[in-house]
C-alpha positions in Angstrom: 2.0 -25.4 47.2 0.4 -21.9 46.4 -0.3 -20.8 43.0 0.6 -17.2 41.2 -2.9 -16.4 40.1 -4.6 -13.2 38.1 -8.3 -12.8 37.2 -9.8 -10.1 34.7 -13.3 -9.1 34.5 -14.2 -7.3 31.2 -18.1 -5.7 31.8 -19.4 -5.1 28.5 -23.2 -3.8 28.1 -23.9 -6.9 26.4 -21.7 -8.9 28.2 -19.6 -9.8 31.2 -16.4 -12.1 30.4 -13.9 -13.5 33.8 -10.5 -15.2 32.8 -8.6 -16.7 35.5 -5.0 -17.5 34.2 -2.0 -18.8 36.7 1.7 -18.8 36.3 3.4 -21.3 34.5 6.8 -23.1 35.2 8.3 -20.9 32.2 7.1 -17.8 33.9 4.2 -17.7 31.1 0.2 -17.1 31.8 -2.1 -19.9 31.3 -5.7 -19.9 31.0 -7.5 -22.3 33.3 -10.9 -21.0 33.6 -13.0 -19.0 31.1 -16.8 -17.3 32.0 -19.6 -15.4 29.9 -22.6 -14.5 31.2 -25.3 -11.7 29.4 -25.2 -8.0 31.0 -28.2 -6.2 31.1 -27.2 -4.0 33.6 -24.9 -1.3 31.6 -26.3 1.2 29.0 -23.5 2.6 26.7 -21.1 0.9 29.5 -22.1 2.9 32.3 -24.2 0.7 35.2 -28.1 1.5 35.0 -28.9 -1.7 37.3 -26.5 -2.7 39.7 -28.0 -5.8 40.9 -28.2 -7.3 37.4 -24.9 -6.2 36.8 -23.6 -7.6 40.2 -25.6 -11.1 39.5 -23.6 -11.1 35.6 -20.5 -10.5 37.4 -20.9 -13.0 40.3 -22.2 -15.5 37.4 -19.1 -15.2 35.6 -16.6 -15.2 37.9 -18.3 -18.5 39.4 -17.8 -20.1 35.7 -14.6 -19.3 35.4 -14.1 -20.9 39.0 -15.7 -23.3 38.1 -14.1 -24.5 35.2 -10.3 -23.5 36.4 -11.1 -25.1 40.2 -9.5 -22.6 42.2 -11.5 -19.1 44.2 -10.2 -16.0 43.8 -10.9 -12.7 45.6 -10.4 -10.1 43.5 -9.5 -9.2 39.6 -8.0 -6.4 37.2 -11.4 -4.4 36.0 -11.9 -3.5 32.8 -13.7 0.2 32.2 -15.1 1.8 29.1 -17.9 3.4 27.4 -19.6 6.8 26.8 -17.9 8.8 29.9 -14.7 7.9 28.8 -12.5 11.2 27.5 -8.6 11.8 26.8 -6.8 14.4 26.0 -3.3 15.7 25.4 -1.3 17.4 27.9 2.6 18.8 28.3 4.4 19.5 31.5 8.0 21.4 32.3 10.3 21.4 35.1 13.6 22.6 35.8 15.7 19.3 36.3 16.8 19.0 40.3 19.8 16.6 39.9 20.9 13.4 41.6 24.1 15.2 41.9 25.2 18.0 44.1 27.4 19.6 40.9 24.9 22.1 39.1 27.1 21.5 36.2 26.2 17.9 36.0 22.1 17.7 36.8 21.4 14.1 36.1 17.7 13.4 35.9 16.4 11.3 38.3 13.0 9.6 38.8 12.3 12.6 41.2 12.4 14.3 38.4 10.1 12.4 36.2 8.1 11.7 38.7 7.6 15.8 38.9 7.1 16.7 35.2 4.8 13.9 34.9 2.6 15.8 37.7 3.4 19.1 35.9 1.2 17.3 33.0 -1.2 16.5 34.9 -2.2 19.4 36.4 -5.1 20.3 33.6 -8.4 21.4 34.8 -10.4 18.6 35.1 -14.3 19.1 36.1 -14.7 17.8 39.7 -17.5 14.7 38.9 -14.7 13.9 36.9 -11.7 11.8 37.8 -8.1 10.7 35.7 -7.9 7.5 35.6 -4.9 7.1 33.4 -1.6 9.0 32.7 0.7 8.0 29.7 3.6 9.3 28.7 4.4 9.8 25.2 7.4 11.1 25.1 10.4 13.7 27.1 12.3 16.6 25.9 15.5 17.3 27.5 17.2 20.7 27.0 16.3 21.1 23.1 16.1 17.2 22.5 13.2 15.6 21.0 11.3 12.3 20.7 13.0 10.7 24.2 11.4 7.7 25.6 13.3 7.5 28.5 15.3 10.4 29.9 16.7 8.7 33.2 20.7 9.4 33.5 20.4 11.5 30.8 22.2 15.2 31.7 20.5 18.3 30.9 18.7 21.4 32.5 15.5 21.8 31.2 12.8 18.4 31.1 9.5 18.2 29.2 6.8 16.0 29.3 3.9 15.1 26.8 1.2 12.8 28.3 -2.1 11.5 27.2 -4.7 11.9 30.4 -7.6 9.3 30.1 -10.3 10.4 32.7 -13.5 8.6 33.5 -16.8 10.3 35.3 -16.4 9.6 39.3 -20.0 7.9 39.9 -19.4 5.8 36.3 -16.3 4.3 37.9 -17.6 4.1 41.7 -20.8 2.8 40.4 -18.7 -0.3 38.5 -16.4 -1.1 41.8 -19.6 -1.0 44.1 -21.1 -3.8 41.6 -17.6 -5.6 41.5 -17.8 -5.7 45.3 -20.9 -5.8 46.5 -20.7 -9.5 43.8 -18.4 -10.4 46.7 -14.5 -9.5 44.8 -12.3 -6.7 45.2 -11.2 -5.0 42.0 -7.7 -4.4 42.0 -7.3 -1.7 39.7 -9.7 -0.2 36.9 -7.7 -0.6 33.5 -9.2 1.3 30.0 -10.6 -1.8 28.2 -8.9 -0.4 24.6 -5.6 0.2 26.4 -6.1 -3.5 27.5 -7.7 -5.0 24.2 -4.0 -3.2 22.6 -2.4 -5.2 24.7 -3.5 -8.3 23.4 -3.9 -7.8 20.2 -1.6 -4.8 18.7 2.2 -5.4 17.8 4.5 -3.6 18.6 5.4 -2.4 14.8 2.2 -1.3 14.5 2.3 0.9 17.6 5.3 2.5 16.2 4.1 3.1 12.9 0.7 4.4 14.2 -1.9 2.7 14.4 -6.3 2.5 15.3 -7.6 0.3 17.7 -11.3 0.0 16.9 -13.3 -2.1 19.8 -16.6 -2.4 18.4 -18.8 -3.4 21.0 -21.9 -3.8 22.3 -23.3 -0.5 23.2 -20.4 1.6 22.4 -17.8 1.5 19.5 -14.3 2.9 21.2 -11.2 3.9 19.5 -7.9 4.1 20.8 -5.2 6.1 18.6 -1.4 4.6 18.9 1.4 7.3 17.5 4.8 6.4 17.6 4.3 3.8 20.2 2.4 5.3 22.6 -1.8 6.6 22.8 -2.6 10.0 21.4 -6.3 10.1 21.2 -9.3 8.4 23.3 -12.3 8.4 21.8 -16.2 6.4 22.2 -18.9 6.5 19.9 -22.1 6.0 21.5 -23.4 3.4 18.8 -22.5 -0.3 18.4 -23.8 -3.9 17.8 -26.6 -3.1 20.1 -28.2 -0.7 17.6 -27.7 -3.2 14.6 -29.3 -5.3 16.2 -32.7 -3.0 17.2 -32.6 -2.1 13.6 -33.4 -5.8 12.7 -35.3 -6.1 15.1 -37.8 -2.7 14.2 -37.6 -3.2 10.0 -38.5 -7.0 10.1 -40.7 -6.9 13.4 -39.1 -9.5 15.6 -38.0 -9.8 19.2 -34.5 -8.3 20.1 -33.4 -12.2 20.6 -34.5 -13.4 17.6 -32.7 -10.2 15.7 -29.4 -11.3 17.3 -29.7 -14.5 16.5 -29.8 -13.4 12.8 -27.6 -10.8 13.1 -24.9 -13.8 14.5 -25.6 -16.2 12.3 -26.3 -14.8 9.3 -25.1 -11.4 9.4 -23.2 -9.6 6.4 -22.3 -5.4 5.9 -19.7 -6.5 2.5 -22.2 -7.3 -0.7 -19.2 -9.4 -2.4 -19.5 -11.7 0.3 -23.5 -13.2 -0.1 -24.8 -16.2 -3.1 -27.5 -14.7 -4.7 -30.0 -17.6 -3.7 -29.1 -17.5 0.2 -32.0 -17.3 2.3 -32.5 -16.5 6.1 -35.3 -18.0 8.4 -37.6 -14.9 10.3 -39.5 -16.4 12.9 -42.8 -15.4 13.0 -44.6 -13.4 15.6 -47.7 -14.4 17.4 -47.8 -17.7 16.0 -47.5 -16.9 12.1 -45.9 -18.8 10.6 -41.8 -18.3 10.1 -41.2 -16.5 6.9 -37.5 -17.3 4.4 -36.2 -13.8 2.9 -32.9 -13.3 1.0 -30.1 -12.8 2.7 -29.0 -9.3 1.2 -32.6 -8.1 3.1 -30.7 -8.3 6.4 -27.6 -6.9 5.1 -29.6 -4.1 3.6 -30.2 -3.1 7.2 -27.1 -4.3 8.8 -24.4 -2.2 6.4 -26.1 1.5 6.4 -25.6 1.2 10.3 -22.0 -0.1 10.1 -20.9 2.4 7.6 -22.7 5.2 9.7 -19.9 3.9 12.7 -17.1 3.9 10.2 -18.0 6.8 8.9 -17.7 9.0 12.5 -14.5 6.9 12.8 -12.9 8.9 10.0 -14.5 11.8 10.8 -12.5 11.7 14.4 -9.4 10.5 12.5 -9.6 13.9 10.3 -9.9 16.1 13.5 -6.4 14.8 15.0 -3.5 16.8 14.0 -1.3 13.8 13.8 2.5 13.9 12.8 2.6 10.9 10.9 0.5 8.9 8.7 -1.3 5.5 10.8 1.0 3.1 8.7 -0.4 0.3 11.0 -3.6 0.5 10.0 -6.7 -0.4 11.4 -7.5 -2.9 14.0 -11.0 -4.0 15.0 -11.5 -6.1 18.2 -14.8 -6.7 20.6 -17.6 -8.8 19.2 -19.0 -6.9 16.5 -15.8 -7.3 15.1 -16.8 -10.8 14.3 -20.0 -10.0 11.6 -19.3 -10.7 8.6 -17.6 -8.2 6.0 -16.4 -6.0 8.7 -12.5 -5.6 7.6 -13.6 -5.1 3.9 -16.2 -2.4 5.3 -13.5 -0.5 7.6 -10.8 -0.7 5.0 -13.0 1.1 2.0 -14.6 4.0 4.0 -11.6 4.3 6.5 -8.9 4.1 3.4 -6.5 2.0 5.6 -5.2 -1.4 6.0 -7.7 -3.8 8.5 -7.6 -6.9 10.2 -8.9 -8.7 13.0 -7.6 -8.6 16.7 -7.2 -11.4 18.0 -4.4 -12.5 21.3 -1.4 -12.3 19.4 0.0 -15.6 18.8 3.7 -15.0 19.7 2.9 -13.8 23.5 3.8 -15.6 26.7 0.2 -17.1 27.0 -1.2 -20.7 27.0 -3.3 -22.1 28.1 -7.0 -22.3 26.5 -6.0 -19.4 24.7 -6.2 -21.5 21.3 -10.4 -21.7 21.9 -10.8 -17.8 22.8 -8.4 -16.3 20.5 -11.5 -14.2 19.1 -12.1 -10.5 19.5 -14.8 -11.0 21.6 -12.1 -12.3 24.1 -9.3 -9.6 23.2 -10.0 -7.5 25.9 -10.5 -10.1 28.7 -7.2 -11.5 27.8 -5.7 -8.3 27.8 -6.8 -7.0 31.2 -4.9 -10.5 32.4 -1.8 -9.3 30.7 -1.9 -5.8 31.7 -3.0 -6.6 35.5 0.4 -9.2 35.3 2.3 -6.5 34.0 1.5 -3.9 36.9 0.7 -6.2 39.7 5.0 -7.1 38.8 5.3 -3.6 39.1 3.4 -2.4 41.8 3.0 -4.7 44.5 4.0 -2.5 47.3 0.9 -0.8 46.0 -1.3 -3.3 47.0 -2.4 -3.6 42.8 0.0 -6.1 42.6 -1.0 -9.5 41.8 -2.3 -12.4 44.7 -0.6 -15.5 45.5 -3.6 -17.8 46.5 -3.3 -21.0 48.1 -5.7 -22.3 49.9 -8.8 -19.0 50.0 -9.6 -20.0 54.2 -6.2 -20.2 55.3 -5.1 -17.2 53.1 -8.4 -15.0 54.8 -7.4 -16.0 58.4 -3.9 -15.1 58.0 -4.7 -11.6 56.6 -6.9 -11.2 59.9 -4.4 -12.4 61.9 -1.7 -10.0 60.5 -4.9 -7.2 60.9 -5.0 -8.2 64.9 -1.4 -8.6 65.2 -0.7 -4.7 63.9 -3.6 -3.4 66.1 -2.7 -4.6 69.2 1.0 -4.1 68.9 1.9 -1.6 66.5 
C-alpha cells in the first residue's frame, strides 16, 4: 500500500531541520520523522560552503528517515536571509470576458491570470529573480478591498501584489546543495511566509499583524495587512551575534558562549534572583569561574534591543492603512531566550507572544514534542508544500506518493523509455 508523503527542509545558518509527515486516514498530516543537524555552511542564510551545507542537509534528512522508516526523494525548501527583498506592486487590465456580450464582461481566470502579470512586470535587476507573487487584493470598476473577483462583472480590473524576489546564485546555490545531498527540491518557499503558516491565525492576519523570525544569522520580518503580506524585510543580525558578544566580553569559545547563552540566557531584568550564578569555563586550563547571572544579560539585552529597535524603525517607514492589531509574533530559535516577548512588547509598543504550530491545525503526529519556534518554520514548509503540491500537481510541485523508493525509480525510467521510443 503506498503512502501520501511530504518532507520539508528548513536550512538555517545555524541549523538545518527535515520533517517528514504522511497522510492520515482523516486526511490530516502526521509527523513520523524529525532531523537536526548544525549548519556551518550559510552566512546570513546565503551558502558560503556547499559541501558542509550538503553534508547538514544529507545528515538531516537521513535522521528524519531514520526515525520515520520510510526514503524520500525530494522535499518543499525553505529560503531566507539577507538577499531576500519585497516590494509592493499594482497592475491594470481591461477585463476580456467569458462572454461574447460586451455588456456582460465576466472576469475569468484569463483575466486574473493577466493583471497578476501586469503586476509583475516591475524592473527587477537581472542577478535577481521573483520568487513569490501575492495578491493582496482586486479592484473592479471603482470597487475596493476584493479578495476574489472571479464571476464578478465589470470593465476595468486592478491588482495589488506583494513581489518577494531572491538573488539568482543565492537560490541556485541552495538547490545545487539540496541536490548534489542526493534530493530534489520541489519548490523554494520564503521561510517567514512558511513559519506564518504555522504559527499565525487567521484573526491576526486580518487585523494585521508582525511575524518576527529571529534566527540564527539573520532576524526576518514578515508584515500581514488585512490578511495578506505587505512588507518583506531581513535584518542582518541574529542569535549568532549574541552569541559572539559572549563569547568576545567574557573570553570563551563560541561553544561554550552558546551553551550559556541556551541555558542561562535572559534580555528581561524582572526575570533573574539576585543571587543566581552562571558557570564560565575556563580557558587554557584555569580554572572555571561563577559570575552573576545579570553579567550575561548585561551583554545579551543591549544586542536584543539593538534588533528590536531596527524592527520598529522598519515598522515606522511602512505607510500602513491600519494599525497591526495582531501584534507581534516571534518565531525561530532565538525566540526561545528568555525575556524575549517582554523585550519585543516594551520597545515595539505591541502585543507579543510566541509562535509555536498552532494547536487547532490538521497536524499530529509528534507535533506535541516540536511545537517550539525553533520548529515553526519546518512545520510550516510541510503545510505549505501540502497545500500547493494539492494545487499544483500537474506542475510537477505537487506532492509524491511513495511506496516502495526501487520500484517507484524503475517505473519513472520505464515511463522515460516508453515516451522516447514511442512518442
Amino acid at each position: 500500500m503506498s503512502t501520501e508523503i511530504i518532507a520539508s527542509l528548513d536550512i538555517g545558518s545555524t541549523c538545518v531541520r527535515a520533517i517528514i509527515c504522511e497522510r492520515d486516514e482523516d486526511e490530516s498530516l502526521k509527523i513520523i520523522g524529525v532531523g537536526n543537524r548544525p549548519s556551518t555552511g550559510l552566512r546570513k542564510g546565503v551558502v558560503v560552503n556547499i559541501e558542509a551545507t550538503l553534508r547538514a542537509i544529507a545528515s538531516a534528512i537521513e535522521d528524519a528517515e531514520m526515525m520515520s522508516g520510510l526514503e524520500v526523494t525530494d522535499c518543499w525548501t525553505g529560503i531566507g536571509g539577507n538577499h531576500i527583498n519585497g516590494i509592493n506592486s499594482r497592475g491594470v487590465v481591461g477585463v476580456a470576458g467569458k462572454k461574447r456580450d460586451a455588456r456582460e464582461r465576466e472576469i475569468g481566470q484569463d483575466d486574473i491570470d493577466r493583471v497578476i502579470e501586469a503586476a509583475k512586470a516591475v524592473v527587477i535587476p537581472t542577478d535577481r529573480q521573483i520568487l513569490e507573487v501575492i495578491p493582496q487584493n482586486y479592484k473592479v470598476d471603482d470597487q475596493k478591498g476584493i479578495r476574489n473577483p472571479m464571476d464578478m462583472i465589470g470593465v476595468r480590473l486592478e491588482s495589488e501584489v506583494h513581489i518577494i524576489t531572491c538573488t539568482v546564485t543565492g537560490a541556485q546555490n541552495l538547490v545545487k546543495c539540496v541536490n548534489r545531498a542526493g534530493f530534489r527540491v520541489n519548490e523554494l518557499i520564503l521561510q517567514t511566509l512558511a513559519a506564518g503558516r504555522a504559527v499565525l491565525t487567521q484573526d491576526e492576519m486580518d487585523l494585521g499583524v508582525v511575524l518576527i523570525d529571529l534566527g540564527g544569522g539573520t532576524t526576518d520580518i514578515l508584515v500581514y495587512v488585512e490578511g495578506t503580506p505587505y512588507s518583506t524585510y531581513t535584518i542582518p543580525a541574529g542569535g549568532t551575534q549574541v552569541t559572539s558578544d559572549i563569547s568576545i566580553i567574557k573570553n570563551i569559545s563560541l561553544d561554550n558562549a552558546e551553551k550559556i547563552k541556551i541555558e542561562a540566557g535572559c534580555c528581561w531584568d524582572g526575570m533573574l534572583d539576585e543571587d543566581e550564578t552562571v558557570i564560565v569555563p575556563g580557558i587554557g586550563g584555569r580554572a572555571p569561574m561563577s559570575i552573576p547571572r545579570s553579567q550575561i544579560l548585561a551583554i545579551i539585552k543591549p544586542r536584543m534591543e539593538e534588533i528590536f529597535k531596527l524592527v520598529k524603525q522598519h515598522l515606522d517607514t511602512l505607510n500602513l492603512p491600519r494599525p497591526l492589531g495582531g501584534g507581534v509574533v516571534l518565531t525561530g530559535g532565538g525566540a526561545q531566550l528568555s525575556g524575549v516577548v517582554e523585550l519585543a512588547n516594551k520597545i515595539l509598543k505591541l502585543p507579543s507572544r510566541l509562535g509555536c504550530a498552532i494547536p487547532t491545525m490538521q497536524l499530529g503526529g509528534l507535533v506535541e514534542e516540536y511545537r517550539t519556534p525553533s520548529y515553526a518554520t519546518a512545520i510550516g514548509l510541510a503545510l505549505e508544500g501540502d497545500r500547493r503540491g494539492s494545487i499544483d500537481v500537474s506542475a510537477g510541485t505537487g506532492r509524491q506518493i511513495q511506496g516502495d523508493k526501487k520500484s517507484g525509480a524503475l517505473i519513472d525510467r520505464l515511463k522515460t523509455w516508453l515516451r522516447e521510443e514511442f512518442l
